[in-house]
C-alpha positions in Angstrom: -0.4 -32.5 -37.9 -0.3 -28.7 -39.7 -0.7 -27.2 -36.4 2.8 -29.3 -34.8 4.5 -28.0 -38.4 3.2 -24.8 -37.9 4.6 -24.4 -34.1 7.8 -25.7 -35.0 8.0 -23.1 -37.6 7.5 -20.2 -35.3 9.4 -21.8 -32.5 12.3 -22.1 -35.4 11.9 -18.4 -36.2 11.7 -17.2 -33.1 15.1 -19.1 -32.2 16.6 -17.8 -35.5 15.7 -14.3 -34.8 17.1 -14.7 -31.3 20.4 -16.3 -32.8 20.9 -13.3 -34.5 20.8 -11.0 -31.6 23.2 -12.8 -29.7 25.4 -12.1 -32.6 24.4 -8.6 -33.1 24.8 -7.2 -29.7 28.2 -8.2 -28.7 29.7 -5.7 -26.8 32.2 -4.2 -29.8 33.8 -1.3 -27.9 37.2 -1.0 -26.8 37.7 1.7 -24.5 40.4 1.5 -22.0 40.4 3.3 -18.2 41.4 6.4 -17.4 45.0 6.9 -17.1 45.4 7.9 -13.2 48.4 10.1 -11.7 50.3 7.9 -9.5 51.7 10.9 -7.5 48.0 12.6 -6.4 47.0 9.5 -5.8 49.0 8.1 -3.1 49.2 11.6 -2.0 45.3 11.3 -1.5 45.6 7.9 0.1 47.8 9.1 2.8 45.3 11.8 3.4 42.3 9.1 3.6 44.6 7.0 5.8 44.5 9.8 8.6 40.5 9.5 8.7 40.9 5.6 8.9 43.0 5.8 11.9 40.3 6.9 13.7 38.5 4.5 15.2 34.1 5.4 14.8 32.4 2.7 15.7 28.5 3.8 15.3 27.0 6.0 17.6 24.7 4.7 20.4 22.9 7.4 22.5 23.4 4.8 25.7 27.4 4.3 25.6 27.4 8.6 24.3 30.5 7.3 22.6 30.6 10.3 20.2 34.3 11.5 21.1 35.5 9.3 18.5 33.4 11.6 15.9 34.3 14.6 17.7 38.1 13.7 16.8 37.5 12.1 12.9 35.7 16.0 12.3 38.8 17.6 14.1 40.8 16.0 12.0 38.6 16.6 9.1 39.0 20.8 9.8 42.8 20.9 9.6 42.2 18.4 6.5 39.7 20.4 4.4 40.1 24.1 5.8 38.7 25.9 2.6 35.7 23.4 3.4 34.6 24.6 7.0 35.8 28.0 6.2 33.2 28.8 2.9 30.2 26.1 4.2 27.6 26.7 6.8 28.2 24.1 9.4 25.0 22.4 11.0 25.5 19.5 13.5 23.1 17.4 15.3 22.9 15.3 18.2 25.1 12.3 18.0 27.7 14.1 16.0 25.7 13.9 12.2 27.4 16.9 10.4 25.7 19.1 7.3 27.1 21.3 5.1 26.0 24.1 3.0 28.1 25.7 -0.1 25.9 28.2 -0.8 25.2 28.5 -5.3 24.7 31.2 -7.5 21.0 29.8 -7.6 19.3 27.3 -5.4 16.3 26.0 -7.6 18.6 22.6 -8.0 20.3 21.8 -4.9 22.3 18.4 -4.7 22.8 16.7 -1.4 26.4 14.6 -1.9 26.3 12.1 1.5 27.6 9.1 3.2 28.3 8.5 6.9 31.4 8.4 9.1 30.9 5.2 11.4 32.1 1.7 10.2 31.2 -1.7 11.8 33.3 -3.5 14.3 36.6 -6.0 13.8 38.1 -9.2 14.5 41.4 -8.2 14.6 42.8 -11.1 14.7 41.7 -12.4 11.4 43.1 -9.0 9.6 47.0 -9.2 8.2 47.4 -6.0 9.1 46.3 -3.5 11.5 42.3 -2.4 10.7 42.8 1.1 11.9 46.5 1.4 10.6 45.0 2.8 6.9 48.3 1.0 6.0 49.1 2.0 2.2 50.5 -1.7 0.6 51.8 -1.7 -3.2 48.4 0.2 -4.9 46.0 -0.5 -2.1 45.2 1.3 0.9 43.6 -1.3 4.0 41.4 -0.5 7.0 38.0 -0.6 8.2 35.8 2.1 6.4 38.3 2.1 3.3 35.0 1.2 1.2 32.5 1.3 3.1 32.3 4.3 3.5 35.1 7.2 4.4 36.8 6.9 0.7 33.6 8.3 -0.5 33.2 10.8 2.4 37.1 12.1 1.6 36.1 12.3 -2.0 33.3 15.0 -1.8 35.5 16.5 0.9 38.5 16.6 -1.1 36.8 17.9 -4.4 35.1 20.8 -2.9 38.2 21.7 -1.1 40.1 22.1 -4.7 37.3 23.8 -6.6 37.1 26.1 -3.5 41.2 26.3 -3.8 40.8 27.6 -7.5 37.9 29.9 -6.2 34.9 28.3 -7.9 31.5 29.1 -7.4 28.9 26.6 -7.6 25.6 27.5 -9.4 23.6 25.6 -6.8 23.3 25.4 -3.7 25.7 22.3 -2.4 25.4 20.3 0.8 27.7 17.4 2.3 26.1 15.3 5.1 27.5 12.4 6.7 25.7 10.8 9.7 27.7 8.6 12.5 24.5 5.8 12.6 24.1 4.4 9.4 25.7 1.4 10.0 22.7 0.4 12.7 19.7 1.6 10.6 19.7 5.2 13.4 18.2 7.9 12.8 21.1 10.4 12.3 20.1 10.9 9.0 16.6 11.4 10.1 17.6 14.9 11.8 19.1 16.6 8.5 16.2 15.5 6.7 14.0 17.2 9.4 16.4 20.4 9.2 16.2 20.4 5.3 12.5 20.2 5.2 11.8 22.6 7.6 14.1 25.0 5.2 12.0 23.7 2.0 14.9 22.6 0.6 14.0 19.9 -2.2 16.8 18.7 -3.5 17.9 17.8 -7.1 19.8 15.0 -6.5 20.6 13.3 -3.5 23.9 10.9 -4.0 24.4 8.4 -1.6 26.8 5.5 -0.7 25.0 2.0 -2.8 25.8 1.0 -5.6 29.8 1.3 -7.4 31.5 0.5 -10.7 31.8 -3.7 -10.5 34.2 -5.7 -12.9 33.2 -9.0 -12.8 29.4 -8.3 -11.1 27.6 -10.4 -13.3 28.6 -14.1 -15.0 31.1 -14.0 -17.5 30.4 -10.0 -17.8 34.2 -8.2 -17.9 32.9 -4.4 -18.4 33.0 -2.3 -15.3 29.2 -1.4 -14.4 28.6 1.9 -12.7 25.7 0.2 -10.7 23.1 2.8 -9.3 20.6 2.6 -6.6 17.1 3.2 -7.2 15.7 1.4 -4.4 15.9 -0.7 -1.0 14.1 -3.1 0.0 12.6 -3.3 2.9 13.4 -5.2 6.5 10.9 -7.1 8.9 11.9 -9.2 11.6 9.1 -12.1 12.4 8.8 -14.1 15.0 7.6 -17.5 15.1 6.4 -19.1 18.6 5.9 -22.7 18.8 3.5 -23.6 22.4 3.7 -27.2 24.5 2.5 -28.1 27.9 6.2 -29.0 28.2 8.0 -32.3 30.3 10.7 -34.7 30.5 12.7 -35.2 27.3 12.6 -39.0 28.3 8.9 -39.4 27.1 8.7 -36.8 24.5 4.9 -36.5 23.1 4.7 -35.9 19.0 5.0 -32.3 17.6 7.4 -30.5 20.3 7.9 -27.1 19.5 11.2 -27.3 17.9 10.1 -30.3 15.7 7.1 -28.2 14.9 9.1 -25.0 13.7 11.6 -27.3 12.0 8.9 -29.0 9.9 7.4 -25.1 9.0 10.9 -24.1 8.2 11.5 -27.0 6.0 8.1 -26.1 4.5 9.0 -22.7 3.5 12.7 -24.0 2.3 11.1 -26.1 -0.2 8.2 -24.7 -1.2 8.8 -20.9 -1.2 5.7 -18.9 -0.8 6.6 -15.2 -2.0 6.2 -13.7 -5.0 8.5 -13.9 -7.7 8.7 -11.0 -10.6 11.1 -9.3 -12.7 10.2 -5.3 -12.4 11.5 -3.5 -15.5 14.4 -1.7 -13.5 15.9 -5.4 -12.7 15.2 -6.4 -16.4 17.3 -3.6 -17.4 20.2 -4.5 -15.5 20.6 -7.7 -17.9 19.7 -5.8 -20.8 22.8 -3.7 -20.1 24.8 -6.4 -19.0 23.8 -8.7 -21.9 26.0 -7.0 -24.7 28.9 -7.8 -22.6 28.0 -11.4 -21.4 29.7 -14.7 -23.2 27.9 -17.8 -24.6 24.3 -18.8 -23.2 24.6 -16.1 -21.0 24.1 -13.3 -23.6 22.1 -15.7 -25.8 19.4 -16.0 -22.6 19.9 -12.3 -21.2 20.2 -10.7 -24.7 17.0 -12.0 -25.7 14.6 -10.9 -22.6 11.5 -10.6 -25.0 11.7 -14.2 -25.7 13.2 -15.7 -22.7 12.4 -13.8 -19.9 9.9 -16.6 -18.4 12.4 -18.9 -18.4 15.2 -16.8 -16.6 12.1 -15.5 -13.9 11.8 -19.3 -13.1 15.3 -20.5 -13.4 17.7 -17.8 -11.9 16.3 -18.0 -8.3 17.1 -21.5 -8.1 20.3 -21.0 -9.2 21.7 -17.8 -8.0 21.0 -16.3 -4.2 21.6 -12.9 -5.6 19.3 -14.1 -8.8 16.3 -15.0 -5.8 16.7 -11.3 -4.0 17.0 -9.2 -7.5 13.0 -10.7 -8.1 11.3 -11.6 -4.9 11.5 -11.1 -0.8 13.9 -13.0 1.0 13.4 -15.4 3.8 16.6 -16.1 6.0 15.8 -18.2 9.6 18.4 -16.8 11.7 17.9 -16.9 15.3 16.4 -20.1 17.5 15.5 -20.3 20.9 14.3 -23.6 23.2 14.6 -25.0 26.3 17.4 -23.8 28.7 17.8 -27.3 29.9 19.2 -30.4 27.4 16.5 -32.4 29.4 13.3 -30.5 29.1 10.7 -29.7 26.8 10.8 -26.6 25.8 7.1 -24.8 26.5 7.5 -21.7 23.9 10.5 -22.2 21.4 11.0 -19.8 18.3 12.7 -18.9 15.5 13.1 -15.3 14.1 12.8 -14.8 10.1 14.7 -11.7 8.5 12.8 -10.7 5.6 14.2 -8.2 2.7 11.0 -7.3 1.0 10.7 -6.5 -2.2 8.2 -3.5 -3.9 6.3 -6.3 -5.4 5.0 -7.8 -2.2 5.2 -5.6 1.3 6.0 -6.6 4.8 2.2 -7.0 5.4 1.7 -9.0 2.0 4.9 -11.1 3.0 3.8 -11.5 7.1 0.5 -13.1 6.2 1.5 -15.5 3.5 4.6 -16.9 6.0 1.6 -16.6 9.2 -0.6 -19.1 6.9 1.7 -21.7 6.6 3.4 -20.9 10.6 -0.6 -21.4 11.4 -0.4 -25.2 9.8 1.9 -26.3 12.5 0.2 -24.4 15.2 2.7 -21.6 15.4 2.1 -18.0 15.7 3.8 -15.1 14.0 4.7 -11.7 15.2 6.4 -8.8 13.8 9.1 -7.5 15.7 10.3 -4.4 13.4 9.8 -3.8 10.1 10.2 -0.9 6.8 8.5 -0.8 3.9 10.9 -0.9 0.6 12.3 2.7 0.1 10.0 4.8 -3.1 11.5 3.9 -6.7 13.2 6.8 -7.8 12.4 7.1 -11.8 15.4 5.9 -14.2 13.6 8.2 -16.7 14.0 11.1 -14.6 16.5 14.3 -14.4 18.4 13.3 -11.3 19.1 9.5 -13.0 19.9 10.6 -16.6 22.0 13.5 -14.9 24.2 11.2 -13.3 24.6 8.7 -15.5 25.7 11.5 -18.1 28.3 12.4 -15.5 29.7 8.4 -15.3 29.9 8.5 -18.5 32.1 11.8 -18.3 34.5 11.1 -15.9 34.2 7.0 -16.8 34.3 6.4 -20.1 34.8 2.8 -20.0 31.9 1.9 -17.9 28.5 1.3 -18.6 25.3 2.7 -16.2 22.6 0.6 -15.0 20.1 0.7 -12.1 20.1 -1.7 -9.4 18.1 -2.6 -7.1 19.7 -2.3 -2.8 19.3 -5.7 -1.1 20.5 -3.5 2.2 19.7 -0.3 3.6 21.0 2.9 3.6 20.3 6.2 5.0 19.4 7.8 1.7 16.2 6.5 2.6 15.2 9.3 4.5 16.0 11.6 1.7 13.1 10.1 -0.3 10.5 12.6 1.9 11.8 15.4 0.2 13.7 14.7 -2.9 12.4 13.0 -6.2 16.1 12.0 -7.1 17.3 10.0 -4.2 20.3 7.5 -5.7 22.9 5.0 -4.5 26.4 5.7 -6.0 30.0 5.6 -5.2 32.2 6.1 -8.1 34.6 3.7 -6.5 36.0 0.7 -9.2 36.0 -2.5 -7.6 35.5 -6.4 -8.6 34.0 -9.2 -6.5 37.0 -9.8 -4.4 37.3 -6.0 -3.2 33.2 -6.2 -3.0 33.5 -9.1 -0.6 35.7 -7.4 2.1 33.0 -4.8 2.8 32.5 -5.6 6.6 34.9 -8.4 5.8 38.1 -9.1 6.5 41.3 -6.8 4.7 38.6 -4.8 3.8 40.6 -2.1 1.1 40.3 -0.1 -2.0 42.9 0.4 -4.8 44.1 4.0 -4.4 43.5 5.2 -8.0 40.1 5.0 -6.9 40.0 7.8 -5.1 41.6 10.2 -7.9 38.7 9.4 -10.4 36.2 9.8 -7.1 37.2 13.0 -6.3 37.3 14.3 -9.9 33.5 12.8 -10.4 32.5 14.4 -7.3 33.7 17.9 -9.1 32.0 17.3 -12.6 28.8 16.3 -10.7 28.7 19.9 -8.7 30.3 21.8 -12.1 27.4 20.6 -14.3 24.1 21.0 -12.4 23.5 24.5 -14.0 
């Protein structure tokens, strides 16, 4: 009986102690957003609106359809003239475009990126034109709005004033934007080739990602600048189900489809990946947590003592909750018989996996073929990267730019964040140590939802505090 009183007493402590951090770390600051000039902004919005009209759908070498790109860069010249008259232009096949703004001292070169090509419409589900860049009340609409020529315009735009006012930089600056991204090419590939072959390492590479979220996590209010550190990987698996075949009217037990749909069940139920909470994920919530209401900052505010319990509940819960802390499993593509009346005799299914640094394509492949190999089904991968290197949130580039947020944001908190997609700042992990995912562009879970949505649109003032952050970032790196 001592031993029951003596865990209730430390279970009572340890919830007393954790009472009292839930009251301790509310968030208790007050500070308000910038105050944004009405005038530049639409001014800049009108400008941004110009690159939206043009129409770049991703590059692909087969259709050579690069003459869009040829005209958005056109355009781009008569836009930013001090830009393409001061830079060192380098293009590469497919229309990816580099720049250099050659520093006082090139010892800490940034790379400031993100591509020019958007993702296709359906026009007809828009209320306005998608390639209009139609400015409504505060909010300028059109495909590539966020994702990603507003960030594009803003490095463009903030070089072009600093060059107006006849800065210098210290170091060595470069703008690259690829015209691929958007289908995982390899645009970005070819400036990283260029670079290297230069032995240029850069600082800080800053790429589209992550962006300054109201309303990102529950019942959390306080704008997050939310910064890259890693993506995760992508496979493709196939799964191959084998029969003799036949008439549907005497159907044998254990026809391909049924077989894949029992293995798919299987894995629905009882998921077979790893699940883990690396320290970058349990900082997000440890940043969050101050600024979280009720249970919420009573569980996430107390990590030390409930972390268990949030690494087994919040994947069952939450979607997002399962991708922060494991790989991801989505079934998305079936395939049987071409006839309603026949047997298939080869059905599958293909799996899209986003794996996470905890458990690699290889590790994830052979724990899915195990169970595919109950039901007699064989796997295959199709295609497949490996999760991007973890860039260090201890490190120069990431306490660099989180010193500039808080700068030119004052109101926003930094944390890192782990990229359930991909990006092409990926390839700028070969050769820079400070590769992050950032676009100082405020948004909330409505505007977050239209990227290669519908009405897709940012709120103009955006783009003011964009372009300034753009400028502090290049000012500071002495």
């Amino acid at each position: 009986m001592i031993f029951l009183y003596i865990a209730l007493a430390i279970i009572g402590i340890l919830l007393l102690i954790a009472w009292i951090r839930f009251i301790w770390i509310k968030d208790r600051q007050s500070v308000t957003e910038n105050k944004v000039d009405q005038n530049l902004a639409l001014k800049y919005a009108k400008d941004l609106s110009k690159m939206i009209k043009i129409k770049t759908l991703s590059y692909d070498p087969k259709i050579n359809n690069q003459e869009t790109f040829i005209q958005l860069k056109a355009k781009m010249k008569s836009m930013f003239p001090n830009v393409f008259h001061v830079m060192d232009i380098k293009e590469f096949e497919g229309q990816p475009i580099l720049l250099h703004w050659k520093g006082k001292k090139n010892h800490k070169p940034i790379v400031l990126m993100s591509h020019l090509d958007v993702v296709d419409v359906d026009a007809e589900k828009w209320d306005t034109d998608p390639f209009s860049g139609q400015i409504i009340d505060d909010e300028i609409f059109g495909r590539g709005t966020l994702d990603t020529k507003s960030t594009v315009f803003a490095f463009y735009q903030a070089c072009e004033e600093l060059i107006e006012q006849g800065y210098e930089p210290e170091q060595d600056v470069y703008l690259f934007s690829s015209t691929d991204e958007e289908t995982s090419g390899p645009g970005a590939s070819k400036a990283v080739d260029y670079l290297k072959s230069k032995n240029i390492k850069p600082f800080l590479v800053l790429d589209e990602g992550g962006a300054i979220v109201t309303h990102g996590l529950p019942t959390v209010k306080k704008p997050l600048a939310m910064v890259g550190i890693i993506e995760k990987g992508y496979a493709n698996i196939k799964f191959s189900a084998k029969s003799s075949g036949g008439h549907s009217s005497t159907p044998p037990k254990n026809t391909p489809i049924a077989r894949l749909s029992a293995f798919i069940s299987d894995v629905e139920k009882h998921f077979p990946l790893k699940t883990k909470m690396i320290k970058e994920v349990e900082n997000i919530f440890k940043v969050a947590a101050p600024h979280m209401k009720g249970y919420f900052r009573f569980l996430f505010g107390n990590m030390w003592l409930f972390k268990p319990l949030i690494v087994w509940l919040l994947p069952k819960i939450s979607p997002y909750g399962r991708a922060l802390l494991s790989t991801t499993i989505a079934f998305t593509m079936i395939k049987g018989s071409d006839q309603e009346n026949v047997i298939p005799t080869n059905a599958y299914v293909i799996a899209n996996l986003r794996t996470h640094p905890i458990q690699n394509v290889e590790q994830s492949f052979n724990a899915l073929k195990k169970i595919s190999e109950k039901y007699d089904i064989e796997a295959e991968i199709l295609k497949s990267r490996e999760a991007s290197p973890l860039t260090d949130i201890n490190g120069q580039a990431y306490t660099y730019l989180s010193q500039m947020i808080s700068k030119v944001f004052p109101d926003v908190d930094t944390s890192p964040y782990v990229m359930l997609g991909g990006t092409d700042c990926r390839f700028f992990n070969q050769i820079s140590d400070g590769a992050l995912r950032f676009s100082p562009i405020r948004m909330d879970n409505s505007e977050l939802s239209k990227m290669h949505g519908h009405n897709e649109s940012i709120r103009i003032t955006t783009l003011v505090e964009a372009v300034r952050f753009y400028q502090e970032v290049i000012k500071n790196n002495i």
